[in-house]
N, C-alpha and C positions, 0 to 999 in steps of 0.2 A: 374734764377728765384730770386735771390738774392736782386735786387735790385726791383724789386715786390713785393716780403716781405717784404722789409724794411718799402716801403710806407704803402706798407696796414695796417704792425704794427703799425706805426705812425697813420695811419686816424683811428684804431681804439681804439689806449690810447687819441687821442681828446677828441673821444666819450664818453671818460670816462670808457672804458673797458680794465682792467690792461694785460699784455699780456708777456708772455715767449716763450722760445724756446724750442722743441722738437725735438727728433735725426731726421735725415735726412733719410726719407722716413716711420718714423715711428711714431708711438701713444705716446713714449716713455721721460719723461721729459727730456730736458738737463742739468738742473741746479738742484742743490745738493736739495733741497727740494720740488722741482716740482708745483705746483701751488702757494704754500706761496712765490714763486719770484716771482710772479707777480707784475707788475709795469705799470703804465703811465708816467714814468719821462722817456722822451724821449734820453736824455743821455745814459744814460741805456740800451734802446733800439736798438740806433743805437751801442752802441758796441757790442751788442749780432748780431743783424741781418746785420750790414754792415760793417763784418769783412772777408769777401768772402766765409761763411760756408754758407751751403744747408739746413739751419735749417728748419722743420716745423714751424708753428706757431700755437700756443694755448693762447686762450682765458679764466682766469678763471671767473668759473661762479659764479652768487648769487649779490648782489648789492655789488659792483656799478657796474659788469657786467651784462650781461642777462642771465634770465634762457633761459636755452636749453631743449623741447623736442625733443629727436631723437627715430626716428621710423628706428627700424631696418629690413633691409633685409636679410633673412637668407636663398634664398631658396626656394628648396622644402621645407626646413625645416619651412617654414611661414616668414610671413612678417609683419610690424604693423602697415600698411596702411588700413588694414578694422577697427582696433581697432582706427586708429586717423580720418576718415572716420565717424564714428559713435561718438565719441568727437565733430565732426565739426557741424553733423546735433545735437545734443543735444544742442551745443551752450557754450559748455566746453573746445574749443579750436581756438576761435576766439582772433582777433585782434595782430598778429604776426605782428612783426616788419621786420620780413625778413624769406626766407624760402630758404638750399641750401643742393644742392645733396653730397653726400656721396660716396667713393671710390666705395662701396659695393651694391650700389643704394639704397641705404635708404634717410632719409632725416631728417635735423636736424630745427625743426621752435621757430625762436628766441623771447622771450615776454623779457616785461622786469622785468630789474630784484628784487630780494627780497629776505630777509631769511630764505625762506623754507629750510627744509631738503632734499636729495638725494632721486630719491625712483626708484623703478624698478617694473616693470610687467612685469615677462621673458615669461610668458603666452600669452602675448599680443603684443611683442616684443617691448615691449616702456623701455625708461630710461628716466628719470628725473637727469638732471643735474642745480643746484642752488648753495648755498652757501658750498664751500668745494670742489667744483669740478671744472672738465674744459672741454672744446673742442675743438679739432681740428678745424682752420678755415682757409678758403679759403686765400691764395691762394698751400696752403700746399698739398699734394700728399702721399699716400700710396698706395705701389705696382704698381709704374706709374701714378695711375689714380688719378685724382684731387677732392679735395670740390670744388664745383661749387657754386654759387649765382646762383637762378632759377627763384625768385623772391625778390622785396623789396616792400611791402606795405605801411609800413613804418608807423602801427599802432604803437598804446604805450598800447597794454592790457598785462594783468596778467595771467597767468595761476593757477589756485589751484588744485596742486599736490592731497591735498588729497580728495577734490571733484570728480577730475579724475578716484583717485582708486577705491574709493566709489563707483561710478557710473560702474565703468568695472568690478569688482571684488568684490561687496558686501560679499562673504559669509568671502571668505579670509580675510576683513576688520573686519569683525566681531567676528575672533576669528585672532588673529595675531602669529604669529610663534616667540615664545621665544627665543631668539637669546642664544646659548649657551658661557657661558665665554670661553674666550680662553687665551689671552696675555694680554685681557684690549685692552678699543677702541685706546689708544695709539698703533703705528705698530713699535715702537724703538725694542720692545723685540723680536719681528716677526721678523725683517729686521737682528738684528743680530744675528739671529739664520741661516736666510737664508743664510748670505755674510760667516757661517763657515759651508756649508756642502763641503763636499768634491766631485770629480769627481765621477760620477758616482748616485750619490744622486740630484745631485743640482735641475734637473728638477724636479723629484717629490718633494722634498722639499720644492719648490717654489709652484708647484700646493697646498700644500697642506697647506703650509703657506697663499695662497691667500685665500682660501675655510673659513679656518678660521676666517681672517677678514671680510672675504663677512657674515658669517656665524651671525658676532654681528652687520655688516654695508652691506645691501646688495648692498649699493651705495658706498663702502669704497671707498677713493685714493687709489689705490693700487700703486703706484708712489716711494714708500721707499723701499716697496719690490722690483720692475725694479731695483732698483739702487743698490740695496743689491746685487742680483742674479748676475749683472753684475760686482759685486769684486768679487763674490764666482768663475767669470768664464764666465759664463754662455753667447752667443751670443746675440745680440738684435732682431733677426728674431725669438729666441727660443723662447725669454722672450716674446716677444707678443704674438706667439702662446698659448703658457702657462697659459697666467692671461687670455687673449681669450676666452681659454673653461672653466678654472675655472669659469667663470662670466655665460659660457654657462650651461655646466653642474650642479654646484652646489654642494651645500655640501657635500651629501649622498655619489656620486660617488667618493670625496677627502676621506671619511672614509674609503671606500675597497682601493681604493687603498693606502693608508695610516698603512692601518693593514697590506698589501700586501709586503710593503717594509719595515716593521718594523719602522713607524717613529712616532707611539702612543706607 
């Protein structure tokens, strides 16, 4: 797939969407700051993707990439096809430039892009990914199965994130949840806290380190921390599981378990 990557990272720094490498068959950045590598200097590119590694390929978002809504499939646990389903008949989620399936069959639909903020409706199984963040893109694979292209329409609309919330979640918009301090929206003090815990700690440390940043960003990069947990030790199957359910879960459940293993 190597030399599939290559192209398609190149067709898509053309396009103007700066683009990095992620470990091989995972979420997980390769390069020491995870999305801030991103680049269109194709140099660059071809030493990352056409040096015979299995890299994934990430796209970061926000201009001059595109934002990304992804609708996640979780399941019995739900999906967020009726929430972008009801987006589409409102008239809140037209004019995608592309639309592509997900390992986990969700689907991620590309607008373009802009400096919005990250936002997430874990209620609704939506994430918003814009300025700050990134994703996975085709022709990349997790757990064997591939991002897929399903369609390209090949509009040039916008999405406004918080029109979206508004509209799905009024009462939540209208009283918003105070993110409690933690380290500071910076994750330097997080990260090295995570890269020293020791065996035996490292997993929960990591969960609970993630919770925290989701806690002040609930669209954080969690990207410093992957890379932290991976000098503390830690495997890269673990660490995706990990930040996974932290992101699923939520805060509340990092506090018990947190008090649970002594790490408040």
């Amino acid at each position: 797939m190597t030399d599939t990557t290559l192209r398609q990272a190149l067709a898509y720094a053309r396009r103007g969407w700066p683009v990095f490498p992620c470990l091989p068959g995972q979420k997980i950045p390769a390069t020491r700051h995870g999305y801030r590598d991103a680049t269109t200097d194709e140099q660059q590119i071809e030493d990352w993707f056409g040096r015979g590694r299995d890299w994934n390929l990430a796209i970061a978002t926000g201009h001059p990439g595109p934002d990304v809504l992804d609708i996640d499939q979780h399941g019995p646990a739900g999906n967020g096809y009726r929430a972008f389903n009801k987006l589409r008949r409102a008239g809140l989620a037209d004019g995608a430039a592309a639309y592509v399936r997900t390992p986990a069959g969700g689907m991620h639909a590309y607008f373009t892009g802009t400096d919005q903020h990250n936002g997430r409706l874990p209620g609704h199984h939506l994430d918003f990914r814009s300025a700050g963040g990134y994703v996975v893109a085709p022709p990349s694979q997790v757990d064997g199965k591939p991002y897929r292209l399903i369609a390209r329409p090949g509009d040039r609309g916008t999405l406004d994130w918080a029109a979206v919330a508004q509209f799905l979640d009024p009462q939540q918009q209208s009283h918003p949840r105070q993110p409690r301090p933690a380290f500071g929206v910076d994750l330097t003090h997080l990260a090295r806290w995570v890269a020293s815990q020791p065996e035996g700690n490292r997993n929960a440390g990591l969960f609970w380190a993630a919770n925290r940043a989701l806690d002040t960003d609930r669209a954080a990069d969690l990207s410093p921390l992957a890379v932290a947990a991976r000098q503390a030790g830690l495997g890269d199957k673990e660490i995706t599981r990990t930040l996974d359910s932290a992101r699923t879960t939520g805060g509340h459940h990092a506090d018990r378990q947190a008090e649970a293993g002594g790490l408040t």
